[in-house]
C-alpha positions in Angstrom: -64.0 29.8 -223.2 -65.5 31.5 -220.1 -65.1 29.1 -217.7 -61.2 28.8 -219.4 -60.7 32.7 -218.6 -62.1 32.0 -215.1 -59.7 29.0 -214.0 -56.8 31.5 -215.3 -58.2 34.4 -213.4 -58.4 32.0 -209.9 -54.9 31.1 -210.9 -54.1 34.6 -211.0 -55.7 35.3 -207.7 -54.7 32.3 -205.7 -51.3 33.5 -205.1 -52.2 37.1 -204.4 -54.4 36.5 -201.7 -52.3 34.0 -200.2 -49.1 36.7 -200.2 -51.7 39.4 -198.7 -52.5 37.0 -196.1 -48.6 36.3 -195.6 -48.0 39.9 -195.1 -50.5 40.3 -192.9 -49.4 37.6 -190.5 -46.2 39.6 -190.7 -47.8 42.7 -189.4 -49.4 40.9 -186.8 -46.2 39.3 -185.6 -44.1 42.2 -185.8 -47.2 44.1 -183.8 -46.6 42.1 -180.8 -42.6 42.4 -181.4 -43.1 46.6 -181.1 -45.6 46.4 -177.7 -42.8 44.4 -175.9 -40.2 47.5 -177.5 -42.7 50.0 -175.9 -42.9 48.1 -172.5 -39.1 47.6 -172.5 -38.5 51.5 -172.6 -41.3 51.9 -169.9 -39.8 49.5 -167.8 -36.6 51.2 -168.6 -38.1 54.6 -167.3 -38.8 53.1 -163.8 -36.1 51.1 -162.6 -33.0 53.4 -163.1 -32.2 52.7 -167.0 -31.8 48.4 -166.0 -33.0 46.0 -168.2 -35.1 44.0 -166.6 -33.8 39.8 -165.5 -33.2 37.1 -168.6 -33.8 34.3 -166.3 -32.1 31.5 -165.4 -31.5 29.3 -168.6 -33.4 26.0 -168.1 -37.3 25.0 -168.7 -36.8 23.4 -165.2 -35.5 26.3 -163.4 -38.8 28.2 -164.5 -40.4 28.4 -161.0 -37.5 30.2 -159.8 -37.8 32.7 -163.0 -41.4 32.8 -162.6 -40.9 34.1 -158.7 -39.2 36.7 -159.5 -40.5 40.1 -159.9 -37.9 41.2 -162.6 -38.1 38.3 -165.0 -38.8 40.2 -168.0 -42.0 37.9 -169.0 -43.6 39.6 -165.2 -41.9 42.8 -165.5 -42.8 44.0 -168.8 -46.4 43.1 -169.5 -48.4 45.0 -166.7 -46.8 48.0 -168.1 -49.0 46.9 -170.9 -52.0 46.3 -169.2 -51.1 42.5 -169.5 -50.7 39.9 -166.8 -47.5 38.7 -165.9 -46.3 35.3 -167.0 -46.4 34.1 -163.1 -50.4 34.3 -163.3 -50.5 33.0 -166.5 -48.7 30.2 -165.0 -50.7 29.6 -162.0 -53.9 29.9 -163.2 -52.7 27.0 -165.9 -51.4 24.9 -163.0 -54.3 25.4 -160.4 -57.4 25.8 -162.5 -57.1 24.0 -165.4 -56.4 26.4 -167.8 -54.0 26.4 -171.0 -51.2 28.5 -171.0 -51.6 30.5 -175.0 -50.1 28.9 -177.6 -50.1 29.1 -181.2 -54.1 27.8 -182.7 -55.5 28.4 -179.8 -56.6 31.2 -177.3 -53.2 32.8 -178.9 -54.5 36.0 -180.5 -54.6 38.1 -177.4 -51.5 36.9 -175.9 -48.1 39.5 -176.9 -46.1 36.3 -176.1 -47.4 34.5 -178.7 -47.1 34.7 -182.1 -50.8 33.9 -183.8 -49.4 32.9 -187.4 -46.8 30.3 -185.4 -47.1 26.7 -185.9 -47.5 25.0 -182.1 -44.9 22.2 -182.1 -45.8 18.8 -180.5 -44.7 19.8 -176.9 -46.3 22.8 -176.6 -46.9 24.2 -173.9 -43.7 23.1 -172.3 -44.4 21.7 -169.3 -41.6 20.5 -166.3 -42.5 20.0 -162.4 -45.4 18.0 -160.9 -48.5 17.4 -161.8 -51.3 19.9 -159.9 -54.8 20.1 -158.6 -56.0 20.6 -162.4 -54.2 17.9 -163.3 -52.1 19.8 -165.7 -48.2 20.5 -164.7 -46.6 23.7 -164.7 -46.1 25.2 -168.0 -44.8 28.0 -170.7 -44.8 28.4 -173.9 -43.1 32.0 -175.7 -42.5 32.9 -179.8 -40.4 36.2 -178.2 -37.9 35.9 -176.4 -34.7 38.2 -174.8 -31.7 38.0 -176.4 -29.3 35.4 -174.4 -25.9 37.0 -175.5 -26.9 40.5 -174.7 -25.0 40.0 -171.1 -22.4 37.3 -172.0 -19.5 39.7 -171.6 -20.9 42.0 -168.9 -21.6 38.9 -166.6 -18.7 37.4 -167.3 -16.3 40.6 -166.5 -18.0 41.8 -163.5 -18.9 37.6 -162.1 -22.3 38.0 -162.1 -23.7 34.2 -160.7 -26.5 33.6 -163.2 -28.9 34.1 -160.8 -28.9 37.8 -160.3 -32.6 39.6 -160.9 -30.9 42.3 -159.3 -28.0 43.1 -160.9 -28.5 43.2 -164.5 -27.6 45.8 -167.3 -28.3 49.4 -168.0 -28.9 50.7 -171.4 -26.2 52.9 -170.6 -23.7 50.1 -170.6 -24.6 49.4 -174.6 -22.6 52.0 -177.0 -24.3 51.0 -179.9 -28.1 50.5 -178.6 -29.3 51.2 -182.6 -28.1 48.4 -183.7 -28.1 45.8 -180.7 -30.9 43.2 -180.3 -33.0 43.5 -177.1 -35.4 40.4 -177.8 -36.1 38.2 -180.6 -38.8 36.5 -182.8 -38.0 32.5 -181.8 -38.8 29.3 -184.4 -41.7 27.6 -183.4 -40.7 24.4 -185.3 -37.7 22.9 -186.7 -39.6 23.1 -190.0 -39.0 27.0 -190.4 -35.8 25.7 -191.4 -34.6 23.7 -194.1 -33.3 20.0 -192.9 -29.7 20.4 -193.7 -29.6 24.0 -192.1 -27.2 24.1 -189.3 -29.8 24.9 -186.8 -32.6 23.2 -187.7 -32.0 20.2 -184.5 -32.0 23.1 -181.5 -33.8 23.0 -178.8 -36.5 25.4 -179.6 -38.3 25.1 -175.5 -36.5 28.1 -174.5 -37.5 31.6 -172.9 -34.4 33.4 -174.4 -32.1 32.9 -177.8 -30.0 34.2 -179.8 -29.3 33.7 -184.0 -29.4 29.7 -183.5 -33.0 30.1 -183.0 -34.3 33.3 -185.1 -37.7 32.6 -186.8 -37.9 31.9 -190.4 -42.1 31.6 -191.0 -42.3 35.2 -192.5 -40.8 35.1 -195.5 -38.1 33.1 -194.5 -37.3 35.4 -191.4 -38.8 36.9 -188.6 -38.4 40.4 -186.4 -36.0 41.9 -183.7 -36.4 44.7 -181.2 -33.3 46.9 -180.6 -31.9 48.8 -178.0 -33.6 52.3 -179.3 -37.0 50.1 -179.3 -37.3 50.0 -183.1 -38.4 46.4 -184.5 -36.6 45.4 -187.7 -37.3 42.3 -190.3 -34.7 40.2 -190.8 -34.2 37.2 -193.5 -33.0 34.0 -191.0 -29.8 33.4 -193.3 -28.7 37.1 -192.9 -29.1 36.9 -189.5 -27.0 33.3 -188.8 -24.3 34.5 -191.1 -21.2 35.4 -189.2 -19.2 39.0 -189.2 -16.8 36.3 -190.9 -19.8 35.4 -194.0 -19.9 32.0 -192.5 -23.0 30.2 -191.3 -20.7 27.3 -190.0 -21.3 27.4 -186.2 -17.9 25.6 -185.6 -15.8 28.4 -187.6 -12.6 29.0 -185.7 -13.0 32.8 -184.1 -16.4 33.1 -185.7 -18.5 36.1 -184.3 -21.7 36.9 -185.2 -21.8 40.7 -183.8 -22.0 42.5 -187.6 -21.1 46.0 -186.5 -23.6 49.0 -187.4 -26.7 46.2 -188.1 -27.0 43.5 -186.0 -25.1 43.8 -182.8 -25.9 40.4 -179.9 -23.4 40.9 -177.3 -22.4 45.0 -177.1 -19.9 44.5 -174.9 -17.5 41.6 -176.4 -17.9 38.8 -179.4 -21.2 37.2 -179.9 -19.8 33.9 -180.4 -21.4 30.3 -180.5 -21.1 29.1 -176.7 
């Protein structure tokens, strides 16, 4: 009878411990979400209200990122008391080291999320090989949101590569509600096999809604223009202003006025 009452009481338990442990993976995650919110508003502060550079969009057009003062993965962590990413880089390509990812040196790092699975091309590597017999690599779980400039680019024919033009805060009218950075997937696995998005190319150092997290509780976090860091359930966030989570819908446009806004400036549509 005893030992009875004691399987039922480890049943009991099992699942408890395992959500507290969930939640505070969670908290840790969305820690590292709100540090980037605080060094975006210092960065902010300093350099005239401008957000600082997205990058350009490809893994092999990282040196060029990486070079660049404004890249917002060197710009915002010494406000932090962090290294920028180009260090990180180097010291990975030149000495040997491994740039954090997800089960290993990780916990330290604000650009990666601890609780994160690492897929099976982490880091992400491109280039050369170096002297450490390692080529260049980078490996983010947060990420700036790619359709933040869509429409501002496009109207004023910004070339890609810009670090010095880029937007102010000003220029966003809702900035409550419109998504600065992002929690990315780690794996395709977050995602169920018949979601829409589970096959996209998750090596990326910005996204939008194609590649929001799903590991906490079936979503992950975003950091918005007032610096505020919200959880989001990964099907709220794919579903268009239209209710659809089709990404081929005719006109679809995933700005939802007043909660989740991706381009401030024109649709957020799937491009």
């Amino acid at each position: 009878m005893v030992i009875g009452i004691i399987v039922v009481l480890i049943g009991l338990l099992v699942p408890v411990v395992g959500a507290v442990s969930a939640t505070s993976r969670q908290v840790s995650s969305q820690s590292n979400l709100k540090h980037w919110g605080t060094g975006t508003m210092m960065y902010l502060g300093s350099h005239k209200d401008k957000l600082p550079w997205e990058g350009m969009k490809d893994l092999d057009q990282m040196d060029t990122n990486l070079g660049e003062n404004a890249y917002w993965a060197n710009a915002i962590p010494p406000l932090l008391g962090e290294r920028p990413y180009s260090e990180i880089a180097d010291a990975a390509f030149n000495d040997g080291f491994q740039v954090p990812v997800p089960g290993q040196d990780s916990a330290r790092s604000i650009f990666v999320d601890p609780s994160a699975v690492a897929p099976d091309n982490a880091p992400w590597s491109w280039g050369p090989i170096g002297p450490s017999g390692n080529p260049r690599s980078c490996y983010f779980n947060y990420v700036p949101n790619s359709q933040l400039n869509n429409t501002y680019k496009s109207d004023y024919d910004i070339p890609d590569f810009s670090p010095k033009q880029t937007m102010a805060m000003s220029m966003i009218p809702d900035a409550e509600h419109t998504i600065l950075m992002m929690e990315m997937r780690s794996i395709p696995e977050e995602l169920k096999g018949d979601d829409p998005y589970f096959g996209e190319d998750l090596a990326r150092h910005r996204g939008d809604w194609k590649r929001f997290a799903a590991r906490h509780f079936n979503g992950g976090h975003l950091l918005f223009g007032d610096g505020h860091v919200g959880f989001f359930e990964n099907r709220r966030v794919i579903t268009s202003v239209q209710g659809s989570v089709d990404p081929d819908q005719a006109a679809g446009d995933w700005n939802i006025p007043g909660e989740l806004i991706w381009d401030p400036l024109g649709a957020a549509i799937n491009d």
